[in-house]
Structures are given as structure tokens and as C-alpha cells.
SEROMI-44026 format. One line per 5 residues: number of its first residue (from 0); their letters; for each residue x, y, z of C-alpha. Coordinates in Angstrom, 2 decimals. Layout:
NUM	A	X:Y:Z  ...
END
This chain:
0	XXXXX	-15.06:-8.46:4.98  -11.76:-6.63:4.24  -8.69:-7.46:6.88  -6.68:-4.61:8.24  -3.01:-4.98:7.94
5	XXXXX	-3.28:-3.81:11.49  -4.15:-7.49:12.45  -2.07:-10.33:12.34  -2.73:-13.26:10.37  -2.27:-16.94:12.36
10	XXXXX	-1.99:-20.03:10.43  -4.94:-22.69:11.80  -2.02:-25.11:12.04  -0.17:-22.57:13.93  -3.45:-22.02:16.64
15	XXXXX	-4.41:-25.78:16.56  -0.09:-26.13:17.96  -0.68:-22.95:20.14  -4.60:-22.25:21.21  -3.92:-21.51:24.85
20	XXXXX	-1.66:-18.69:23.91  -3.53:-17.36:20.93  -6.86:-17.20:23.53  -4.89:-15.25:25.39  -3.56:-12.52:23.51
25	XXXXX	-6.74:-12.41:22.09  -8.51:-12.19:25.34  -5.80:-9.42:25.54  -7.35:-7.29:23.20  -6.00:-8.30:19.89
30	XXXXX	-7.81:-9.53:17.10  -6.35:-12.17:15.11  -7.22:-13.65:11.16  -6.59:-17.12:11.17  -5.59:-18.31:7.35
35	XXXXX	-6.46:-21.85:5.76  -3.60:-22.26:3.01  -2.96:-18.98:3.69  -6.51:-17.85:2.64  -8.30:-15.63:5.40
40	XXXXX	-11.10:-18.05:6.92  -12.18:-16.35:10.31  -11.19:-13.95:12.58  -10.72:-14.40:16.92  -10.69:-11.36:19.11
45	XXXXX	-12.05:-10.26:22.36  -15.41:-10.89:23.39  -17.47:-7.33:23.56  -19.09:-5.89:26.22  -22.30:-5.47:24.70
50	XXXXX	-22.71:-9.13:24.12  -21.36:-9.65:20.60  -22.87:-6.16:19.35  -19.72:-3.95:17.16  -19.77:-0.36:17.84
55	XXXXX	-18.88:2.01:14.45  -15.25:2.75:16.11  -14.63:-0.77:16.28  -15.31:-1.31:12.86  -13.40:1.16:11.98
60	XXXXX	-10.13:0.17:14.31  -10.10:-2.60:12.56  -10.17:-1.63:8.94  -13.95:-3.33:8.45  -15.51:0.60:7.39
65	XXXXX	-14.07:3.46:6.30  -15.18:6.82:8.55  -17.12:9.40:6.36  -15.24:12.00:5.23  -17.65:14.95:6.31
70	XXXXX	-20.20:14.30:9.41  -22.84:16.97:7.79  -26.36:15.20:7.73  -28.15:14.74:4.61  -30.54:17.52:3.40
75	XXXXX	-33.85:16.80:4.05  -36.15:14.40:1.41  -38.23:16.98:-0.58  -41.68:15.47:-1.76  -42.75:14.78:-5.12
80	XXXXX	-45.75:15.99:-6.77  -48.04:13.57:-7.98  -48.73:13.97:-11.88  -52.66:13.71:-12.02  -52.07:16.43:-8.94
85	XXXXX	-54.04:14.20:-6.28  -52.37:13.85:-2.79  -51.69:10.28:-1.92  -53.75:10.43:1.28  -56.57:11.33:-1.16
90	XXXXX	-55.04:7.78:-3.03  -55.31:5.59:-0.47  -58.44:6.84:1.33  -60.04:5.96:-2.05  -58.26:2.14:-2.35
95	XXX	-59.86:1.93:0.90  -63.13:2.50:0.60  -63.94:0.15:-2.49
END
């Protein structure tokens, strides 16, 4: 998972000294990394509505995804011609009978 700058790293030392507050802001709205040895280990933030489900502009608040560049939706899948020419319904309806 990549950090965001955005969010401000807390030492486990430093929320083992100070949990009450760090529940707090983080109840606030904040979401905090907390380091081990300065290595990030886990992340505490608020607790979503939605019962622990992300929506795509949190993810991207926070620096988890990167927003597409262009919103246009993909062209549609053209099919591909079988080589010995035979439809694939015509395939499987076959398989099936034997």
C-alpha cells in the first residue's frame, strides 16, 4: 500500500504513551501510519459509514490510487473469428451432446 505524505506517521511507542488522544484525532477524521522502527506497519483512521467498505475518493484522498487521467470508457470488445470458421455455440452444443 503506498502512504500519502498527506498522513502523518506515529511512532507505536508514541500511541502505546498516547492512545486516548491518537483515538481521538483519528475518530476526528484523520488517518494516521503508525511506524515500527520507523518502518510503516498499519494505518488507524475513522471508522466508515458503510461498515469498513472504501469508496474510490477515499482511496484516492489518501494517496492509496491514482485517479485516471481521462474518464472515456473503453471501446467495446470486438469478437474474434474462429479459424476452422465454426461459431462457438456450434462448439459447445457439439461437446455437449457426446
Amino acid at each position: 500500500m503506498c502512504y500519502s505524505e498527506r498522513m502523518q506517521r506515529i511512532a507505536v511507542r508514541e500511541l502505546r504513551n498516547q492512545a486516548s488522544s491518537v483515538v481521538r484525532r483519528a475518530r476526528a477524521g484523520e488517518r494516521l501510519v503508525i511506524t515500527v522502527d520507523g518502518v510503516p506497519a498499519a494505518e488507524i483512521g475513522p471508522v466508515s459509514a458503510a461498515g469498513g467498505a472504501v469508496t474510490l475518493d477515499e482511496l484516492i484522498a489518501t494517496g492509496a490510487v491514482v485517479a485516471a487521467r481521462a474518464r472515456t470508457p473503453p471501446p467495446p470488445p470486438s469478437p474474434v473469428r474462429s479459424p476452422s470458421g465454426r461459431s462457438s455455440a456450434d462448439t459447445f452444443a457439439e461437446l455437449r451432446d457426446r
